[in-house]
C-alpha positions in Angstrom: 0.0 0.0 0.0 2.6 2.6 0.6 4.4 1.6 -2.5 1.5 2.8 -4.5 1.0 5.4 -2.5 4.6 7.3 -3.2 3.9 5.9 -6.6 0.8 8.0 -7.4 2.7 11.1 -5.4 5.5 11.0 -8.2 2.6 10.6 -11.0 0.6 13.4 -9.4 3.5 15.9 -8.8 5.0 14.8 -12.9 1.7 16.0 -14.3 1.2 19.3 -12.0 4.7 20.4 -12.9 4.4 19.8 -16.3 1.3 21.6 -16.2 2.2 24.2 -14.3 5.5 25.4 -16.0 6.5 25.3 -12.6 10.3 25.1 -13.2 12.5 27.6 -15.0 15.9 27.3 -15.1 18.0 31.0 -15.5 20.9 31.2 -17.2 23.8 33.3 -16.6 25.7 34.2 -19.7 29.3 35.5 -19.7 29.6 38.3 -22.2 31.7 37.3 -25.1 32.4 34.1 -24.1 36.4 33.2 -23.8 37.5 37.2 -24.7 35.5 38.5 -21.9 34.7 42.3 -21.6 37.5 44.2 -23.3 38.3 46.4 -26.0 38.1 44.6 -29.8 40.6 44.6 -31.9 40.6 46.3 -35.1 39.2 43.2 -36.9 36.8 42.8 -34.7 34.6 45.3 -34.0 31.0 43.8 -34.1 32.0 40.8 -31.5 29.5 42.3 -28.9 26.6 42.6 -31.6 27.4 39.1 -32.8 27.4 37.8 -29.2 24.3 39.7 -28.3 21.9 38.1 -31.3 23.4 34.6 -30.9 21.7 34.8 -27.1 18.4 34.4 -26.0 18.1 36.6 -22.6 14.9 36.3 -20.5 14.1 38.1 -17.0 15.8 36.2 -13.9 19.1 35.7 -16.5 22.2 37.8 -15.8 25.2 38.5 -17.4 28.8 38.2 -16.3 31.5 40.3 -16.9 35.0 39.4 -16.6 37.7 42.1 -17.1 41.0 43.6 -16.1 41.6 47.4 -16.1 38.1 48.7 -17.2 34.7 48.9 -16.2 31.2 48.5 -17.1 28.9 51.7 -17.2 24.9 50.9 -17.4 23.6 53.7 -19.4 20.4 54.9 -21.5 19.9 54.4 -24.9 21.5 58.4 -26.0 24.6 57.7 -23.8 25.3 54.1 -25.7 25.0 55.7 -29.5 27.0 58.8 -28.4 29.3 57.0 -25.7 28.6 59.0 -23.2 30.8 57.6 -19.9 29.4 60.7 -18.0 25.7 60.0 -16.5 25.7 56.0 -15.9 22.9 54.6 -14.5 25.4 52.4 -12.5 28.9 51.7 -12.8 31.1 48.7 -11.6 34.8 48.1 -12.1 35.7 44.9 -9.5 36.8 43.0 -12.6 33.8 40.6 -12.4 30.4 42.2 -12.1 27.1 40.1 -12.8 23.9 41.9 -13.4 20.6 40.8 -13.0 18.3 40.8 -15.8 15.2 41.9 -14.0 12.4 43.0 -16.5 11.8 42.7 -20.2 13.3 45.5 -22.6 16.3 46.6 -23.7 20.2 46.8 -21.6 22.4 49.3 -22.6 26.3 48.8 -21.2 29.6 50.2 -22.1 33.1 50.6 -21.1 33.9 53.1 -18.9 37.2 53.8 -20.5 37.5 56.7 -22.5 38.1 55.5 -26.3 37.0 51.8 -25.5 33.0 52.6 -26.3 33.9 54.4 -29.4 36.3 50.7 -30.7 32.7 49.4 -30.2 33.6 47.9 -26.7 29.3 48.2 -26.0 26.7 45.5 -25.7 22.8 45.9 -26.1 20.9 43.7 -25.0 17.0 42.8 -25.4 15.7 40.8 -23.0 12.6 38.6 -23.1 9.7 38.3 -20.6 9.2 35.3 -18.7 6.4 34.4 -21.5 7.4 36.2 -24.6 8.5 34.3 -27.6 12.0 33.9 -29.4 10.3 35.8 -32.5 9.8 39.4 -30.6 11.6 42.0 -32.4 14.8 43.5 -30.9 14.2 47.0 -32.2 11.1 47.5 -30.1 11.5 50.6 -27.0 11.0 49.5 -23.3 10.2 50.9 -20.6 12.8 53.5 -19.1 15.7 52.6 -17.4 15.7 52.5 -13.6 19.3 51.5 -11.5 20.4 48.0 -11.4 22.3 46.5 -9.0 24.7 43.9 -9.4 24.0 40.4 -8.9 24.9 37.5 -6.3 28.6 35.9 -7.7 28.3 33.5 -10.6 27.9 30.4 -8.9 29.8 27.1 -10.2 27.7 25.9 -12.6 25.8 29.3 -14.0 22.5 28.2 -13.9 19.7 29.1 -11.1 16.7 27.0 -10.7 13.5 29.3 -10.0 10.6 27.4 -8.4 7.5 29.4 -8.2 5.1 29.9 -5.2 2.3 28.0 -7.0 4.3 24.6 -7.6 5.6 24.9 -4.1 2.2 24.9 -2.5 0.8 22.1 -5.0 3.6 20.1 -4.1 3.1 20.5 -0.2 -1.1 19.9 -0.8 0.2 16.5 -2.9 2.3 15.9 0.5 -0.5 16.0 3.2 -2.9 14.4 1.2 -0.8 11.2 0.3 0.3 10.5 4.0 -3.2 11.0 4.8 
């Protein structure tokens, strides 16, 4: 009896999670893979753009940057096109600054070393909502900016598992009722 009974527990929580979408995992990506965050060479100047539409970002990813003897400005959209290092929304140089992806729309960074923005050392970013497609255009405006602040360090494996509040309750009604 108490074999079936953990056996339609496992069946019963399956088919609510799969129902419920109750999992997501979050990713965090480090910008530009293996060179990091750094000035491009000459031959190279669209390696931030390339990175950028090869990625899907969603709210609850971040990014990681990785670099040596620069920064990273978070700026609005005027300061990115003009590089503008003066007015950042925020601004980290620790040499490793993650950033969470918190709501849909576009991310605007540069470096906050003068000449590095204008050798196309800038990343924009559009990020998805938790149920927005692939297919949503990147050229559409979001909301404004507001501050960010950095995120918790990368952990070993760069992923985050999200569980929402509705899968945890199911799961704890599932419990009580099968040791009923």
């Amino acid at each position: 009896m108490e074999h079936l009974r953990g056996f339609i527990f496992c069946i019963c929580f399956f088919i609510l999670a799969a129902m419920n979408g109750s999992v997501e995992a979050s990713k965090q990506f480090k910008v530009g893979d293996h060179i990091g965050w750094q000035q491009p060479g000459a031959n190279n100047t669209e390696v931030y753009t390339q990175w950028a539409t090869s990625k899907r970002f969603h709210v609850g990813d971040s990014l990681s940057f990785e670099y040596q003897n620069d920064s990273v400005l978070v700026v609005e959209k005027w300061d990115y096109y003009h590089c503008n290092i003066n007015k950042p929304i925020s601004s980290f140089d620790d040499g490793n600054t993650v950033i969470n992806l918190d709501r849909p729309g576009l991310f605007y960074f540069i470096s906050g070393v003068p000449d590095h923005c204008k050798k196309s050392q800038k990343l924009m970013i559009q990020v998805m909502g938790l149920h927005q497609r692939a297919e949503s255009s990147p050229g559409i405006p979001s909301t404004p900016e507001v501050g960010l602040a950095p995120g918790p360090h990368p952990s070993s494996s760069g992923i985050v598992v999200t569980v929402t509040l509705t899968s945890v309750f199911l799961a704890l009604i599932l419990t009580v009722v099968t040791m009923v």
